[in-house]
N, C-alpha and C positions, 0 to 999 in steps of 0.2 A: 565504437562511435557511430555518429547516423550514416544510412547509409544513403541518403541522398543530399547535391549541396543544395540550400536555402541561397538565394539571394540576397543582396546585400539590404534590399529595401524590405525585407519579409517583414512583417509585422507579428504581435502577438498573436492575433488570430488566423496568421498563418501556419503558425506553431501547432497552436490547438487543434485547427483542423485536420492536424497529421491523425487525428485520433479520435476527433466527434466532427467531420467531414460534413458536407448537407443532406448529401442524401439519410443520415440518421439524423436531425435535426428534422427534415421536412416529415418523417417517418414519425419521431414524436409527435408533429401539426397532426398527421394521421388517424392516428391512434388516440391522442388527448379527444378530437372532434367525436371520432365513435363512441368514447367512452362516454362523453358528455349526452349524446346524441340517446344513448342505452340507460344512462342513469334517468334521464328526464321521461324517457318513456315509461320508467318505472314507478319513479318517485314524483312525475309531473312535470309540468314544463316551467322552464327557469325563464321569463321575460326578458331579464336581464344578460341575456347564454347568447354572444354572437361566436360562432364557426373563429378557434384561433389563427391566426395566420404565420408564416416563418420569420417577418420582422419581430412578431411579439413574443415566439418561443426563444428567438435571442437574446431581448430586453428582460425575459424572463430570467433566464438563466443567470443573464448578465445582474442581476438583482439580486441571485442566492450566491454570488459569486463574490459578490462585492463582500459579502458577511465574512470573510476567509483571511480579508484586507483587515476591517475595520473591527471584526470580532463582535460586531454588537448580537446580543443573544436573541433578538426575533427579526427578521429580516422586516418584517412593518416597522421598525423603526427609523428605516431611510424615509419613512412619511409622515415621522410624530416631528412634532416641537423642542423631543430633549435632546439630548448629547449625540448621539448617533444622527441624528436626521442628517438628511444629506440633500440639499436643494436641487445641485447641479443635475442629479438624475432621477429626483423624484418626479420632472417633470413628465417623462416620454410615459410615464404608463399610472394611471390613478390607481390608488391603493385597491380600491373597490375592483377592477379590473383585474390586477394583481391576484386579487384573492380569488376569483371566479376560476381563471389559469390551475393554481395552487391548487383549488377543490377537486378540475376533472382529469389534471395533470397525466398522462400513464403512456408506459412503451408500448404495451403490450394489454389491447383494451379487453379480448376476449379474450378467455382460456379453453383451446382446445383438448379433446374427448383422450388425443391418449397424453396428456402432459399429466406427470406423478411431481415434475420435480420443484418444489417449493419454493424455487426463486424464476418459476416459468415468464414472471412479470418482468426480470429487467435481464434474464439468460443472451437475449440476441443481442441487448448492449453489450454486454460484457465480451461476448462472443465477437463483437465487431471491435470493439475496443483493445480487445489480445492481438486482433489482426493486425490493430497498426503498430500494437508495440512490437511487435515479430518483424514487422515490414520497413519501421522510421530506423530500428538502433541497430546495431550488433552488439553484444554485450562483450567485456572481457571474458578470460578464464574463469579467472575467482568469482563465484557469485553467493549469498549467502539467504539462509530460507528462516523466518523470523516474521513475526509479527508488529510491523510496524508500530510507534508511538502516535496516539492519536490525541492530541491534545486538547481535554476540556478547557473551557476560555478561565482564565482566573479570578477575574473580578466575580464571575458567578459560581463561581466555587467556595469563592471567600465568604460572598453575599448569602445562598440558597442554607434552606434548612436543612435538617440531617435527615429529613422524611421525602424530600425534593432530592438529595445528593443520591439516596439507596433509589430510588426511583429510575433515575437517571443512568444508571451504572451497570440496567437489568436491560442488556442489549442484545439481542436474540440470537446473535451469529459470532465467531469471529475470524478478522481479517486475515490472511495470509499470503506474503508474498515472498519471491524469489527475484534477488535485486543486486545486478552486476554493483558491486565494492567499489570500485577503484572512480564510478562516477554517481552511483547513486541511483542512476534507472531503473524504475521497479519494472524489470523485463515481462514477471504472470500474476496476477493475483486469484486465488480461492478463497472464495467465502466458504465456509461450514456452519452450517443450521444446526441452531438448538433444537427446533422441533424436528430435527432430522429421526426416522425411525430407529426406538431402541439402543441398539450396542453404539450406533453412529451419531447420536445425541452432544451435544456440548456437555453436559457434565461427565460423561461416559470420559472422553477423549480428553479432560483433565487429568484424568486417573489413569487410563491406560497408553502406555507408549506405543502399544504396534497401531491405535487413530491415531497418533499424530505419522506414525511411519506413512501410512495413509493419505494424509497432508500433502507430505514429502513427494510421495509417488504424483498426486498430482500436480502439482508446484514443478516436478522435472520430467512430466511428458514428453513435452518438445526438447529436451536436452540430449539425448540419449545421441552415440556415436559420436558426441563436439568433442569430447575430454576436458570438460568443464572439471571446474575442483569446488563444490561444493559445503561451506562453511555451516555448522548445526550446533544447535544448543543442546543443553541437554538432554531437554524431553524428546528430541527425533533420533539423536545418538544412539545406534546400539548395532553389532557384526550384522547380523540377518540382513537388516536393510542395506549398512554399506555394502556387504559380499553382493547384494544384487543390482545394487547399483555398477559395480564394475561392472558385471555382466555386460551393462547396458554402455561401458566406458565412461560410466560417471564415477569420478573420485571424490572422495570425502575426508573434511577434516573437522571432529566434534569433540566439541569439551562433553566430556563422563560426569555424572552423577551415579552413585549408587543409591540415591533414594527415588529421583527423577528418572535415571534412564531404564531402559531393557538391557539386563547387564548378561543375558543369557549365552552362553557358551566363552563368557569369557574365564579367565582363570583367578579364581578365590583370594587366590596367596596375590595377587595385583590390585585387588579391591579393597584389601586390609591395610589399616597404615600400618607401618615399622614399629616396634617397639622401641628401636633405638633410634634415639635423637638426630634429626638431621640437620645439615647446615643448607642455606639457602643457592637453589640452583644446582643440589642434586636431582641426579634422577635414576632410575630403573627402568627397562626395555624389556617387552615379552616381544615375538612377535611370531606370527603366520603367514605363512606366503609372504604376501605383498601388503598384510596386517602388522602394522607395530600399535600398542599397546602400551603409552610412557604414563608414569609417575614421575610427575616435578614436583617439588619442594617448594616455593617463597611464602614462609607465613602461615604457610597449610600445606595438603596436596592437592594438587591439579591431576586429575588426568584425562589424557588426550588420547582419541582413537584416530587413527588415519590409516589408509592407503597412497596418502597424494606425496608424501614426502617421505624420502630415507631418514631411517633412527637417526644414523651416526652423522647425518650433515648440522655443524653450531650451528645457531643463533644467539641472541642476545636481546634481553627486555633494557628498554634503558629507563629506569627510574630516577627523577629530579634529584631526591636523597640521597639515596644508596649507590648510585651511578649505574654500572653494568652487571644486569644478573645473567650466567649463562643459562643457557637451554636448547633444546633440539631445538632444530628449524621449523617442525609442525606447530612448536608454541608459540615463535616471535611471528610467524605468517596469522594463524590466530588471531593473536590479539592486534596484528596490525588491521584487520578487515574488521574486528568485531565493533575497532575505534572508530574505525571510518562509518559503519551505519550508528552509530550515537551520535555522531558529527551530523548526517544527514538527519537522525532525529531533530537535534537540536534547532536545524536551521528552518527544518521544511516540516515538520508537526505542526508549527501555530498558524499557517498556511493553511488548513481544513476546514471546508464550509460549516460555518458556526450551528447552520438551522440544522433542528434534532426533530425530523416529523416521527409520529408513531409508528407506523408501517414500516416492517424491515424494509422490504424491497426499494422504499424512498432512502433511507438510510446508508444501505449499500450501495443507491443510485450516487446518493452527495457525496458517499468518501472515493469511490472510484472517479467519479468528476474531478475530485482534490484531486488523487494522483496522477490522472492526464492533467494538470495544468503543471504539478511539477515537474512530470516528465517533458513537457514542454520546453518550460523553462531550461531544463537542462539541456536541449537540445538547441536550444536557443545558446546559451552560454559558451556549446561547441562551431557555431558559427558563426559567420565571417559579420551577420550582421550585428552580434555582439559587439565587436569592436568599433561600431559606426553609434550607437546607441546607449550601450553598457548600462540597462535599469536593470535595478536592484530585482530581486524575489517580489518586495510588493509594486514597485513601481510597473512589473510588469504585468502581474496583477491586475490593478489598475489601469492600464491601457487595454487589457483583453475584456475588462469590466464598457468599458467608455467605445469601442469599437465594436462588442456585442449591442451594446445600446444606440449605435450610427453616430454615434458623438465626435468617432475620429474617423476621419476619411483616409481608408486601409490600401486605395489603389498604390499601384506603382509611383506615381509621379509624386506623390506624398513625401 
């Protein structure tokens, strides 16, 4: 849970600050100003270019932020005439003004002589942003390492052509995070680069399991000596990684693929299904050391690798129809965390800032901004001023949208 208490008056943009604070805030005014300042000496001077200031990089934000709310697909649409426009806050900042922001926009305006690494443009947010998630929450034991749901908006999915949809879908990185279960909080997030060199490449690390082991390893950095239990799908599952993970006292429990995972030093005769017929809710046990090795039955086979749980302790799936299937306990633990972040998909996916600029580094900037806000929120839902207030995912949204823009008055006495 967080590890500091909020106050009962806290506001949204109290929340938020646990994690995009001013001092990074006035450090974008920063940085946008030199960049602007470097582009015009290049390309000539902009007439219309005044120095941004910290009221308008909150108005700012508060404007890419609103698209997360309202879904509409070009954030200039809070200042057209059609269905999305939005009056109430199209006033504090004119579109013209807006887009000047938009064009010099950057964290990180020059690139220094020894930077190789391809995300050097938004590295020190990210970097400052892991701080507070390390510093606001403690996570549970259970935490699970997965690629979040990122939900494209529907109406333009439904709407766009099939040469706009393939366009769209050619995204240069992808997300990965490590997200205590039992609440939801994405405790680390790793980006990985497509143009990353060679073997470390996104198409590489589709194909091969020891990059996504890779992932893994940085995803649980900071984990090592907690006795955290660790949840994985199939592509980061396989002995190698879990055996060094213990090392480090991290436990693991992953659903097996034999097509998807690194099935290396496991044993053959466990990988093959049965010849003979099973009935639903058997199973088979190999195990090593503190390595069990099950094949479950329902419908197919499952199998599951863990160190976190004993073979021989039941569980039970309970299914609507059939009622009660048995299973070891590493299965019903499983499927109990895997429900819980589809659950969190479901709720907090159509929450991601709508605008899609070209540039990774803006791209990676907006969905890491989405998951500080829900990490917010969730942080908000475990305090006290929840119960004073109790707004929904957008309602609160929308107040962190209206109080980035000075619309609501965030002081105490409020």
């Amino acid at each position: 849970g967080p590890t500091r208490k909020m106050p009962l008056t806290a506001s949204a943009m109290d929340f938020f600050q646990l994690f995009v604070p001013d001092n990074v805030l006035k450090n974008m005014v920063v940085q946008t100003n030199m960049y602007a300042k470097k582009y015009q000496e290049r390309f000539g001077s902009d007439d219309a270019w005044i120095d941004v200031t910290l009221t308008e990089m909150k108005a700012f934000l508060g404007y890419m932020i609103s698209t997360s709310i309202h879904h509409c697909e070009s954030v200039l649409s809070i200042w057209s005439s059609g269905f999305y426009s939005n009056k109430s806050i199209a006033l504090i900042m004119t579109q013209s003004r807006f887009e000047k922001i938009l064009k010099y926009f950057h964290i990180v305006a020059f690139r220094s002589s020894q930077t190789t690494h391809g995300l050097y443009k938004i590295q020190p947010f990210l970097d400052s942003l892991q701080n507070g998630f390390d510093s606001a929450f403690r996570p549970s034991q259970a935490q699970v390492l997965h690629e979040p749901l990122i939900d494209e908006d529907p109406v333009f999915i439904a709407t766009c052509t099939e040469r706009e949809l393939r366009k769209r879908k050619k995204r240069k990185f992808s997300l990965w995070v490590r997200q205590c279960s039992s609440t939801g909080f994405i405790c680390q997030i790793y980006v990985h680069l497509k143009e990353g060199s060679g073997a470390d490449g996104l198409d590489a690390l589709k194909n091969k399991p020891q990059l996504h082991s890779m992932v893994a390893k940085n995803l649980c950095q900071n984990a090592s000596g907690k006795n955290y239990i660790i949840f994985t799908g199939p592509s980061i599952t396989s002995l190698n990684l879990f055996e060094e993970f213990e090392k480090q006292e991290i436990y693991c429990c992953g659903l097996l693929s034999t097509r998807k995972s690194d099935c290396t030093g496991l044993p053959p005769s466990m990988l093959n299904n049965p010849e003979t017929p099973q009935s639903r809710g058997q199973y088979r046990i190999r195990m090593k050391g503190n390595m069990s090795l099950i094949c479950w039955y329902n419908k197919g086979h499952f199998r599951f690798l863990t160190n976190a749980y004993s073979p021989v302790q039941q569980g039970v799936i309970i299914k609507r129809k059939s009622g009660e299937i048995p299973c070891p306990l590493a299965v019903e633990a499983f499927a109990a965390h895997l429900s819980y972040i589809c659950k969190y998909d479901d709720k907090y996916s159509k929450y991601f800032i709508s605008h899609k600029p070209n540039k990774t580094w803006q791209q990676v900037f907006w969905f890491a901004i989405s998951i500080a806000i829900n990490n917010a929120y969730i942080l908000y839902k475990m305090s006290e001023a929840y119960h004073v207030t109790r707004y929904s995912r957008a309602q609160f949204g929308e107040r962190l949208v209206k109080e980035l823009l000075g619309l609501e008055d965030t002081s105490p006495s409020h």
